[in-house]
C-alpha positions in Angstrom: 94.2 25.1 168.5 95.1 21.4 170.1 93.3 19.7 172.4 95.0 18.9 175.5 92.8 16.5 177.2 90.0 14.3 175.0 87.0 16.3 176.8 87.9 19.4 175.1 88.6 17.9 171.6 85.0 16.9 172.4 83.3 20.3 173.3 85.4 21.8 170.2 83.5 19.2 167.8 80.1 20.0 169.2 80.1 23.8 168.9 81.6 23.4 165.5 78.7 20.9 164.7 76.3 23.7 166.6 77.6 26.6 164.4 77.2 24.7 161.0 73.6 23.5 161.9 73.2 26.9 162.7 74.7 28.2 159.3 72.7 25.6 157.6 69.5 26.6 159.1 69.7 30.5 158.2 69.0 31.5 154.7 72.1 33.0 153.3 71.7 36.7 152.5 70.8 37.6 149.0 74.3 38.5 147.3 74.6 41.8 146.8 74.6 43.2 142.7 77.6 44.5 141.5 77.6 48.3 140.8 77.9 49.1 137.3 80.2 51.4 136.1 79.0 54.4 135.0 79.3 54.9 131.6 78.2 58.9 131.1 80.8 60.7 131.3 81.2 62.6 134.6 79.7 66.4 132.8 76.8 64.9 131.3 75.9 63.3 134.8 77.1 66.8 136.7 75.4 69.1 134.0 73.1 70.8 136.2 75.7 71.4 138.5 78.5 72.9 136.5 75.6 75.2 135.0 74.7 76.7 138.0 78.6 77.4 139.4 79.1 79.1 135.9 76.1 81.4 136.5 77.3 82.0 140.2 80.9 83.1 139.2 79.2 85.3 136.1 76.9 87.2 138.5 79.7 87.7 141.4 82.1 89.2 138.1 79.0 91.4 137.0 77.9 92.6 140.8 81.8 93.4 141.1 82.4 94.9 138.0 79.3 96.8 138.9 80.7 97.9 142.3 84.1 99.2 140.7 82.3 101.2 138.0 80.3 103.0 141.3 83.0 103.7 143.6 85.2 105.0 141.0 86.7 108.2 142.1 86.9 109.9 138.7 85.4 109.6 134.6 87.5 108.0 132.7 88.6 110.5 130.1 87.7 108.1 127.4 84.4 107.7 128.2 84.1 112.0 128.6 85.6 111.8 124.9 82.9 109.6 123.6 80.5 111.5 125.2 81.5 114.6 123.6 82.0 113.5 120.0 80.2 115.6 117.8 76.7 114.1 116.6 74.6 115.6 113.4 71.7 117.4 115.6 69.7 119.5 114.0 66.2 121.3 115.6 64.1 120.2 113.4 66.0 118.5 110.3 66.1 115.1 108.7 69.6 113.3 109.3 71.3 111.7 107.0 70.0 108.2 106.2 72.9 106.2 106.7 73.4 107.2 110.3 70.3 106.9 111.4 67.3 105.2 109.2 65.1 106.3 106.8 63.6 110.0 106.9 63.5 110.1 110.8 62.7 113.7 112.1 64.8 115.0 115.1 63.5 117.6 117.4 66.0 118.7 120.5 68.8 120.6 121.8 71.8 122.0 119.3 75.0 120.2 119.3 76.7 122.9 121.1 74.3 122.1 123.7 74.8 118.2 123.4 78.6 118.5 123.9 78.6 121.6 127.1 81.1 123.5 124.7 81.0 125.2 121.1 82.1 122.2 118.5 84.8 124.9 117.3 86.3 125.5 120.6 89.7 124.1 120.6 90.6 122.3 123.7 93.9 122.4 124.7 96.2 119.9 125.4 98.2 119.2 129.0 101.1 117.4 128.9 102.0 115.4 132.3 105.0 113.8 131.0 108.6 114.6 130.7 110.9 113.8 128.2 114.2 112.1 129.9 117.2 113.1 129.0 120.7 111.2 130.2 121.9 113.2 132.9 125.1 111.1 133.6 128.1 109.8 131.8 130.0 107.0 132.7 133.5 107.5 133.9 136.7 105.1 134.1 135.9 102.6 137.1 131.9 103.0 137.5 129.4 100.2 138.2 125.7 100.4 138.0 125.6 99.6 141.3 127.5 102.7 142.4 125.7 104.8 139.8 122.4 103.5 141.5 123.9 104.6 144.8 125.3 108.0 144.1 122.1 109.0 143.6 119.4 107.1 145.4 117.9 104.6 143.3 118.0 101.0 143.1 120.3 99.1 139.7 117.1 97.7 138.4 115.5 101.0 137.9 119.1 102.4 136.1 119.0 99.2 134.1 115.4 99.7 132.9 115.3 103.1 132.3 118.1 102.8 130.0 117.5 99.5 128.5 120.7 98.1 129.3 121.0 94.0 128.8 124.3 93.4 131.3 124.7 95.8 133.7 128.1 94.4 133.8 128.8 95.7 130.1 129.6 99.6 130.7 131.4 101.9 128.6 133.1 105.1 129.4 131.5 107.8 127.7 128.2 106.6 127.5 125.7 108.7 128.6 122.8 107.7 131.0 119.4 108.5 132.2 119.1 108.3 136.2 115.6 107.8 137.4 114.1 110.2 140.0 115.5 108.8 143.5 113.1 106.6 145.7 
């Protein structure tokens, strides 16, 4: 900034003078320390921490996997097959040692009992699946995606139900299964 006239060069060098005295008569502040760098690494210093979140997130999997297992709608039959396995009871017999420890005396229900049916009742077994047969051969001029058209499905499900690679690579003659339509 320049003076104009010599009265202001004047008033500038007395409150510079002013604010130096004044700068001179304070103490200066104490410097402040440099902060260190830490030098644990961040999970040691976080330990507690990450301890805690991993018991958080293994309780909220238990409490859900225990709320799944209570509002399932039906036994699994796996665990009805387990259950029903047939165990060495006897009224009043020693097992063998093996299975269960040395000379231990059992006293309870039969294993016809145990299981809610004879052990030599046969159970029978219900099949729920089908066996696919091709149902459609390929004729001069067909494309998957009419194919998948004529009869209601999409070219994806032709193509995966009969493993084809390219859906471009058809031969006439060859005989295809056509999934159920959508």
């Amino acid at each position: 900034m320049q003076a104009r006239s010599t009265g202001e060069a004047e008033l500038l060098q007395s409150q510079r003078r002013r604010r130096d005295a004044r700068d001179a008569e304070r103490p200066n502040p104490p410097r402040r320390a440099r902060r260190r760098r830490q030098s644990t690494p961040w999970l040691q210093r976080n330990a507690l921490g990450v301890a805690a979140l991993s018991i958080l997130v293994a309780l909220i999997g238990f409490g859900f996997g225990l709320l799944q297992m209570m509002t399932r709608p039906e036994s699994m039959p796996a665990s009805l097959a387990l259950s029903q396995i047939d165990t060495p009871v006897a009224t009043g017999s020693t097992l063998n040692a093996a299975s269960i420890g040395p000379s231990v005396q059992v006293l309870g229900p039969s294993s016809a009992s145990v299981a809610g049916a004879p052990a030599d009742a046969v159970r029978p077994i219900h099949s729920n699946q089908r066996v696919l047969e091709p149902n459609y051969t390929i004729a001069a001029g067909d494309t998957l995606v009419q194919i998948a058209l004529r009869f209601n499905t999409t070219v994806d499900r032709v193509q995966a139900f009969n493993t084809l690679s390219d859906p471009r690579a058809l031969r006439i003659g060859t005989k295809l299964v056509i999934p159920p339509p959508l």
